[in-house]
Structure formats: C-alpha cells, structure tokens
C-alpha positions in Angstrom: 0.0 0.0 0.0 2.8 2.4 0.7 4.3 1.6 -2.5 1.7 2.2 -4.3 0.9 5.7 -2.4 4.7 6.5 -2.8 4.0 6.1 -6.7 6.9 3.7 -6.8 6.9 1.6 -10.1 5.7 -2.1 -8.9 9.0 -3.6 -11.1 11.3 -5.9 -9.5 14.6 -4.0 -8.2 12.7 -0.4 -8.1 12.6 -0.1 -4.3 16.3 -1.2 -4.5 17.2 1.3 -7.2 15.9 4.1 -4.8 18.5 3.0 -2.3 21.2 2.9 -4.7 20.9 6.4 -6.1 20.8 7.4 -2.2 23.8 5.4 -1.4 25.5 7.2 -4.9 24.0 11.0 -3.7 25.6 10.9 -0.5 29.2 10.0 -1.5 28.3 13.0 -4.1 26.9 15.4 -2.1 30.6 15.2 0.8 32.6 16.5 -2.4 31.0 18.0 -4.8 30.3 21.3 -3.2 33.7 21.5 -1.8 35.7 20.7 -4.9 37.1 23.5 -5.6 38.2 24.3 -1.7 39.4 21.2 -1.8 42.2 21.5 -4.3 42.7 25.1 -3.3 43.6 23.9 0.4 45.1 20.6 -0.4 47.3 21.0 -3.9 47.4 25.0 -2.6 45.7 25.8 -6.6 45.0 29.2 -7.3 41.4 29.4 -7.4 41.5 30.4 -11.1 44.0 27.3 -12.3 41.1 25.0 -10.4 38.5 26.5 -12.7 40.4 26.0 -15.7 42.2 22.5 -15.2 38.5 21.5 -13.8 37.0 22.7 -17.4 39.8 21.7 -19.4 38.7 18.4 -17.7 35.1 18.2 -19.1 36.2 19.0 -22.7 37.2 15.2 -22.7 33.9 13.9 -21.7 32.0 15.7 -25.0 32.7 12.6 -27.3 31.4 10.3 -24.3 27.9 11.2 -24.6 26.7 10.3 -28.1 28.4 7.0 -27.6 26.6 6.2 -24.2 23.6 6.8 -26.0 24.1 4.8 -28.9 25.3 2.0 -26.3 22.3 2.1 -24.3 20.0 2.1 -26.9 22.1 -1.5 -28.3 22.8 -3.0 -25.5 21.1 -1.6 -22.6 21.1 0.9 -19.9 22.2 -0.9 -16.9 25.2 -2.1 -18.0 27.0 1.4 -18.2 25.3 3.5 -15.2 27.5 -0.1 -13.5 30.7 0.9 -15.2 30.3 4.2 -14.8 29.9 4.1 -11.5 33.2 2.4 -10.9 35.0 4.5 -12.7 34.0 7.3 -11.2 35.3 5.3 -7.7 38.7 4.9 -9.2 39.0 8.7 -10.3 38.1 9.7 -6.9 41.1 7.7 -5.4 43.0 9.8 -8.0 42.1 12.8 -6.1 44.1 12.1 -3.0 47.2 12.0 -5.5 46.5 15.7 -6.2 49.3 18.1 -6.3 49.6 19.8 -9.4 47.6 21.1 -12.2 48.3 18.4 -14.6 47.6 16.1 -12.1 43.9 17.4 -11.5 43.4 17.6 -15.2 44.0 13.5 -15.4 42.1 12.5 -12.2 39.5 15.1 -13.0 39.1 13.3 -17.1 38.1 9.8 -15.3 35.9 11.1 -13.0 34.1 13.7 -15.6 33.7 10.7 -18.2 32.6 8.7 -15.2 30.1 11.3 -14.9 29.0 11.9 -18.4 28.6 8.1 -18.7 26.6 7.8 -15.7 24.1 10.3 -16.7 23.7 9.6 -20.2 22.4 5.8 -19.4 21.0 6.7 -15.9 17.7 8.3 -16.6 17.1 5.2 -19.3 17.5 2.9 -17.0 15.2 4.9 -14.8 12.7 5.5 -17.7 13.0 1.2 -18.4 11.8 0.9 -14.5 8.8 3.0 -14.8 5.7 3.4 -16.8 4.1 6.2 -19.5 2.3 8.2 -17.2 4.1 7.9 -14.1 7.6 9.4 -14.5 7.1 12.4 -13.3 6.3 10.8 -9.8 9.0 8.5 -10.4 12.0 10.8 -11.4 10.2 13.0 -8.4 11.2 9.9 -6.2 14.5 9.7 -6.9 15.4 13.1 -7.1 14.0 12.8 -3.5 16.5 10.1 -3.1 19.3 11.6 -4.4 18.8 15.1 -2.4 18.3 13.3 1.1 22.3 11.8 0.0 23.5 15.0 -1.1 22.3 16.9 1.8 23.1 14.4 4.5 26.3 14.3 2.3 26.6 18.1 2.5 26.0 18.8 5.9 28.7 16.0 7.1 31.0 17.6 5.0 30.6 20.7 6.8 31.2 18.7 10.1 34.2 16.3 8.8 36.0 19.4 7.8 35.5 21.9 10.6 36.6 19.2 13.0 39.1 17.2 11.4 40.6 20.1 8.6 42.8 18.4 6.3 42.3 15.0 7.3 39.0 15.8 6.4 39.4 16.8 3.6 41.0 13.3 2.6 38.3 11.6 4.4 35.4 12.8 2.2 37.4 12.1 -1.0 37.9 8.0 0.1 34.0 7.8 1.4 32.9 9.5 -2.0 34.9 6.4 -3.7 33.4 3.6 -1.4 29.8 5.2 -2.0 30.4 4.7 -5.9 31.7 1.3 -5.6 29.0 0.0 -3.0 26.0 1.2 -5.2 27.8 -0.3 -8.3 27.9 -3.5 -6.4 24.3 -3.3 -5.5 23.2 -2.5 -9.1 24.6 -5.5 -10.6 22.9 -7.5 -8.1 20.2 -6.1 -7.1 18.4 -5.0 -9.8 17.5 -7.3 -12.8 18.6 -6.3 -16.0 16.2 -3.4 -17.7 13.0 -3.8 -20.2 14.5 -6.0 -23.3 13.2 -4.3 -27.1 11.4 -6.3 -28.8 12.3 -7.1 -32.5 10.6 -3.8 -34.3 12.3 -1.8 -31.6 15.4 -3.2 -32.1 15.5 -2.6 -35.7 14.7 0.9 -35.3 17.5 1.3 -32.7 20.5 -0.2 -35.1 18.8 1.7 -38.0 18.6 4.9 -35.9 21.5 7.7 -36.0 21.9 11.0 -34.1 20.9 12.5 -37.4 17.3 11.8 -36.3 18.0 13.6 -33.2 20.1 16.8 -34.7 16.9 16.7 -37.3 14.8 17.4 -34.0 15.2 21.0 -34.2 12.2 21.3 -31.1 14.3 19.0 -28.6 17.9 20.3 -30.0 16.0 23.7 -28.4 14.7 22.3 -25.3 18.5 21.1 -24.9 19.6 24.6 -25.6 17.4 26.0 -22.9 18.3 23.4 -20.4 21.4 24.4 -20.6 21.1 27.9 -18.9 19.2 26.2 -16.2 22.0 23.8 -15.4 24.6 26.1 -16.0 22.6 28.2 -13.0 22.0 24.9 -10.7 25.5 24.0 -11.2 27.0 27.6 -10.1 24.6 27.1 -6.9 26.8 23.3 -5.9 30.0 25.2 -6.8 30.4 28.6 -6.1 28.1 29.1 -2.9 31.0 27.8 -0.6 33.7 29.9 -1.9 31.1 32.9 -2.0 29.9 32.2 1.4 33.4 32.5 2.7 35.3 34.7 0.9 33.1 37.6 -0.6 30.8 36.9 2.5 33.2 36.6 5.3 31.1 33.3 6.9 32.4 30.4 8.7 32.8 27.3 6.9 29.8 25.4 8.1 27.6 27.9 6.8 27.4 26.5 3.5 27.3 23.1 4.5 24.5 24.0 6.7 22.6 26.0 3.6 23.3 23.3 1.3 22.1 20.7 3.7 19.2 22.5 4.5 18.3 23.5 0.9 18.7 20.0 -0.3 16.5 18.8 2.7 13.7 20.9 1.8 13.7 19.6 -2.1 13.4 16.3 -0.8 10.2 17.0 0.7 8.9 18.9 -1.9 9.5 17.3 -5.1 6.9 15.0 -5.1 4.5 17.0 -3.3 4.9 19.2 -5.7 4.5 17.3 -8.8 1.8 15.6 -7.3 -0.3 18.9 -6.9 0.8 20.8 -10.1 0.4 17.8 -12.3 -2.8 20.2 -13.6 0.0 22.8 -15.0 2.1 21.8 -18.3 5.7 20.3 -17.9 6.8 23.8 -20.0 4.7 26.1 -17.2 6.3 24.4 -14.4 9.7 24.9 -15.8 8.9 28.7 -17.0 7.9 29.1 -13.2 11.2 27.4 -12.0 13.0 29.9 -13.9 11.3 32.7 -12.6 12.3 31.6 -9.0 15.7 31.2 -9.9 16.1 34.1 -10.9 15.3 35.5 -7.7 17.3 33.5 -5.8 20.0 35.0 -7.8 19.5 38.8 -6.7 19.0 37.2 -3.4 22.5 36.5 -3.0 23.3 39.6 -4.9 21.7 41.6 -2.2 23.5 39.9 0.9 26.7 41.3 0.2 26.5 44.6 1.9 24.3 42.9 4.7 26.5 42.6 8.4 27.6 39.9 9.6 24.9 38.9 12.3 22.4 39.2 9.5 24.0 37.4 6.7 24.0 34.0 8.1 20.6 33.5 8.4 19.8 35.5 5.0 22.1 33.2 2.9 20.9 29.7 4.3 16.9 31.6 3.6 18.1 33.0 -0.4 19.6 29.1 -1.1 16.1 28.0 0.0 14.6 29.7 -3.0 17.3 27.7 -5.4 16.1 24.7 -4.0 12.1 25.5 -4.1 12.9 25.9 -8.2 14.8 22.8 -8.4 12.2 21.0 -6.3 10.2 22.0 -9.5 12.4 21.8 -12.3 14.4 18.5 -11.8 12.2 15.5 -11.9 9.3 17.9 -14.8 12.8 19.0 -16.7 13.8 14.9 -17.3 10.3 13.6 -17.7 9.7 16.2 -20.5 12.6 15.1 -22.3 11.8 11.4 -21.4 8.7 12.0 -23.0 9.7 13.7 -25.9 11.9 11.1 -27.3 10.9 8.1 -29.0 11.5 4.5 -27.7 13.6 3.2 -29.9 16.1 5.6 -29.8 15.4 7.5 -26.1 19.4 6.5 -25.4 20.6 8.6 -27.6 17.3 11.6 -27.2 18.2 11.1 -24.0 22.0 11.3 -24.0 22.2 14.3 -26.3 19.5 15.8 -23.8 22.9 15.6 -21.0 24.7 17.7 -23.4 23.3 20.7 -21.6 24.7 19.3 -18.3 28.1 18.5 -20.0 28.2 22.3 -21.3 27.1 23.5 -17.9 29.8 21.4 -16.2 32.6 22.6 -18.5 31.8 26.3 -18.5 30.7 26.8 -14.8 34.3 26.2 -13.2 35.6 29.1 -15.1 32.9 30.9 -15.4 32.5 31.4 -11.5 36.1 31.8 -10.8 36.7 34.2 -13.5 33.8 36.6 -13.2 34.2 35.8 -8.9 37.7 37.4 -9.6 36.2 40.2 -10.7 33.3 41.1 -8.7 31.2 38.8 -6.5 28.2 39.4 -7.3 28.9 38.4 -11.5 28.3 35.4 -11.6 25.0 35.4 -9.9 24.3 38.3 -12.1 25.0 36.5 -15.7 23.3 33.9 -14.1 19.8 35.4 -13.6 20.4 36.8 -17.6 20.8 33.5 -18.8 18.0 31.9 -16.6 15.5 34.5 -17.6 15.9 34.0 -21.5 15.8 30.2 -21.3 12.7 30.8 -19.7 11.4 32.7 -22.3 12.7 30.6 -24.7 10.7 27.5 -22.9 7.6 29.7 -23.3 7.9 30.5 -27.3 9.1 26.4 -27.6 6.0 24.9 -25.6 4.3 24.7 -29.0 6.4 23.0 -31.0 7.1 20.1 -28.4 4.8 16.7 -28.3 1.7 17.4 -26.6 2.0 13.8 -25.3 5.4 15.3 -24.2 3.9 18.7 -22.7 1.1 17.6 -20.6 1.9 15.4 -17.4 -0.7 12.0 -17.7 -2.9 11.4 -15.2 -3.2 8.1 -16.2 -2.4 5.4 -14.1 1.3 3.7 -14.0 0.7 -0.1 -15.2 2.2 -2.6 -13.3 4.1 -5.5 -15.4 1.7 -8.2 -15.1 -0.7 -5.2 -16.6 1.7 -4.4 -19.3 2.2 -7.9 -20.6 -1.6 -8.5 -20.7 -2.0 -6.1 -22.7 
C-alpha cells in the first residue's frame, strides 16, 4: 500500500534502485560542493587554475555522450550506469594524489567521463523501471532520493572538515569512492537487467543515428534551454562555498549548513509538488522554475553589503529559494525530455539531452572563478540573464514540443503483469 501511495513503479529491483541512487547522492553530495576548496587547500591551486584544469577536464567527456547513447540504446542501460559508476570510484582515489595542475586535469578526465557516462544511461535505465504516465512521480522519487544523499552528504562535510581540517578533507574524497563502488555492487545484483526491445524496436535502434536527433530541431532547443538552467543549478553546488566565505566573510559550516538545508527541503517537496501541479504543463512548471531562480540569484546579490549577524541566516533563507525551483524543475525537466523522445532511440534523445549538463559542467568552473575574480556578485548576475531568456525561450518552444510530451498524464502507471496483458 505504501508503494503504491509513494508512486513507486511495482518492477522488481525499483525499491532497490531508490537506495542505490541514495547510497550514490551521499558519497556525491561530501565532495562536490567543496571541490574547488578542496584542491585550493590541499594542492594549494589558485582558485582560477582549479577553474580552468577542472573545465579543461570536461572537454574530454564531449565525445562520451553520443556514444553512451548509442550503447544504451544497443545493449542496454544498466550495463553502463555499472561501469560508470566504478569508474568514477577509481578517479576519486585519484584525487588524494592531487598536487599539481596536470595532475587534476588526469584524475578530473576519469571522473568527468565517469560522470557523463553515468548520466547519459542513468535516466534510461530509470525510464526502463517505470511506466508512461508515471515518471514524473518517479524521477520526483528519486530526485528525493538523491537530495536526502547529497544533503546528509553536504551537511557532514561541513562537520568532517570543521573538526578534522585536512584529514577531512581526505576523508570525504575515500568515502565518495566507497559510495560509488558500493552502489555499483548493489546494481549489478540487485536490480535485474532493464525492459529487453522487442524485435521492431530493435531494428529501429540499429537503423537509428543522431541525425534523427540533430533533425529534431524542437528538442535540439529544449536542450539549448536546459542548458542555462544547469549552467545556473550547477554555479549554486560550486560557487556558494567559496562565496559564502570569501566575498561573505562566513564560517565554513555555513554553507554546508545552507546546502544541507536546501537539499533537505527539495526532498520533501518534489513530489508533493509534482503531485499537486500535475494540472499545469511540464513547460509552465519549468517557465515558473526559472522565474524563481532568478530571484534566488538577486538574493545572493543583495547579501553582500548585509553585516555579519544578518547574513547567516539570509544566505541559508536565499539558497532555499534555489532549492524551491529545483524541487520543480528536476524531476518535470527529465520527464519532459523522457517523454519527448521516441522509444527506440530514447538513449541517444536522452544522451544528447545531457549535453546541456556537459556544457554547464565545462563552462561553470571558469565561469564562477573568473567573473568571482572580478566582482562577486557576477556570476550570480549572468546567471539570472541566462535563466530568464531560457525561460522565455521555454515559453515561445511549448508549442512545437509533443503534446504527449507537454502535458503530465494522469493516467495510471501499469504494473508489469498489466503491461504484458496487454
């Protein structure tokens, strides 16, 4: 009964797929919004060389993504959310070997194409588990899952390094690796191997090309617009520790504390919120998203001439706001593209839909450090720009998108048995 109220899919392994992503979310959330402090304190790497080795990175992982998706769709999803998973383990390891720039640029490679890997097959392999008509609860689920990890990850972080300092530091880097090795273990044997095409499907997969995607011009735009919006999540993960406590003068616990917190809160709201806007269109609720991140963005603007005493609370308050819009954005954002892509080939719709995260993930590093360097407020600033014209560009695309694609179902998730009956 609670399954069923939960909206889980009633598919063997989808209970234990819900632990796995929380199990690979928590390792996640120790480093990632510390990354950049970490090599900055450990290596003792300018701020700016981080940026740039840490983009120079992701420039490796652009070729990984069509060929995830062309994977997936021939052999299957599961296979290479496994191995990316453990690659990503091994490239975290790398990290403690960190002590030049050259150095970073390697480790950082295998982790990024790790990464890119892991997200180009994941939401597949998510899609495989769950029904037409319920993936927006679904992907609401598990991004519930993955920001009770990154906020429990978040807010030890905070604890691990204000008590223990550099040890710390190392200690979140080997947990990170173990996280991504234990929920690679768990995948291969806890979860059965994904939905199997049948012989049409299969035939349109191996005769399918990225031409059919690039020939897409509506989803080649929803990618486009995606991309300001991930650009703008990812600055949030990234910057707000070094902007926190050096343009803000706050202890370091602060933004483990606002992360936490923030990540906390989408947890419990995603899927209340899905559940009571499912009246709205995917496009609205992304459009509103935007809106709202754009005022968290002159939020954090406007805290820099507040004192001291004030700014604490005000900062942990303003990241709040970024989380309400991802509460929204996250699971409607990777349904609509789910939806939007045909079957036989939703590896590769779906992998060329990661493209705007693989952009976001190469430009944000420098793009933060440079315009930080600068002024402060910059980034945050750019950022609203860019969030406010995707938005508007979500609004003038709605049309031109599946209305299948557009409009959140309110039909009923089948179960299996249902599925093969009919």
């Amino acid at each position: 009964m609670l399954v069923r109220r939960l909206g889980i899919p009633q598919q063997k392994g989808t209970k234990s797929f819900l632990l796995i992503v929380f199990i690979d979310a928590l390792g996640t959330g120790l480093f990632a919004p510390f990354s950049l402090l970490y090599f900055h304190v450990i290596a003792a790497l300018p701020l700016t060389e981080v940026g740039v080795a840490l983009s120079i990175a992701t420039i490796f992982t652009f070729p990984v993504v069509p060929l995830t998706g062309t994977l997936v769709d021939r052999f299957g999803a599961r296979r290479l959310v496994i191995f990316a998973q453990l690659l990503q383990g091994v490239g975290f390891l790398g990290y403690l070997l960190v002590s030049n720039m050259t150095i970073l640029i390697l480790t950082a490679t295998l982790v990024n194409i790790g990464q890119r890997i892991f997200w180009s097959s994941y939401y597949s392999l998510a899609s495989d588990l769950a029904a037409t008509g319920g993936r927006d609860h679904w992907f609401g689920l598990l991004g519930t899952s993955q920001t009770v990890g990154i906020g429990i990850g978040n807010a030890l972080t905070g604890v691990l390094i204000g008590t223990l300092g550099t040890t710390g530091y190392y200690s979140v880097v080997v947990i990170n690796a173990i996280s991504f090795f234990l929920a690679a273990m768990m995948l291969y044997f806890l979860v059965p191997v994904e939905r199997r095409q049948n012989s049409a499907e299969h035939k349109n997969a191996q005769q399918g090309s990225y031409r059919v995607v690039l020939r897409d011009r509506p989803f080649l735009a929803l990618i486009a617009t995606n991309t300001a919006f991930a650009l703008c999540l990812c600055l949030s993960g990234l910057g707000l520790p070094v902007y926190a406590a050096d343009a803000l003068h706050t202890p370091i616990w602060v933004a483990g504390v606002a992360l936490g917190i923030n990540l906390a809160l989408v947890a419990f709201l995603q899927t209340f919120l899905i559940r009571h806007l499912s009246s709205l269109r995917r496009t609205r609720i992304i459009i509103l998203a935007g809106l709202i991140l754009a005022l968290w963005c002159l939020l954090y603007i406007l805290a820099l001439p507040l004192p001291r005493t004030i700014v604490i609370p005000y900062l942990i308050i303003a990241t709040c706001v970024q989380g309400f819009a991802d509460a929204l954005h996250a699971p409607t954002s990777n349904a609509l593209a789910a939806e939007a892509s045909p079957l036989a080939l939703r590896g590769r719709y779906l992998a060329a839909y990661q493209f705007s995260w693989a952009l976001a993930l190469f430009v944000a590093p420098t793009m933060f450090t440079v315009l930080f360097s600068i002024h402060p407020a910059l980034p945050w600033a750019i950022a609203a720009g860019l969030i406010l014209l995707a938005s508007l560009g979500t609004f003038f695309l709605e049309p031109h998108l599946p209305t299948a694609a557009v409009h959140i179902s309110t039909v009923a998730p089948q179960t299996e048995e249902q599925r093969q009956a009919g």
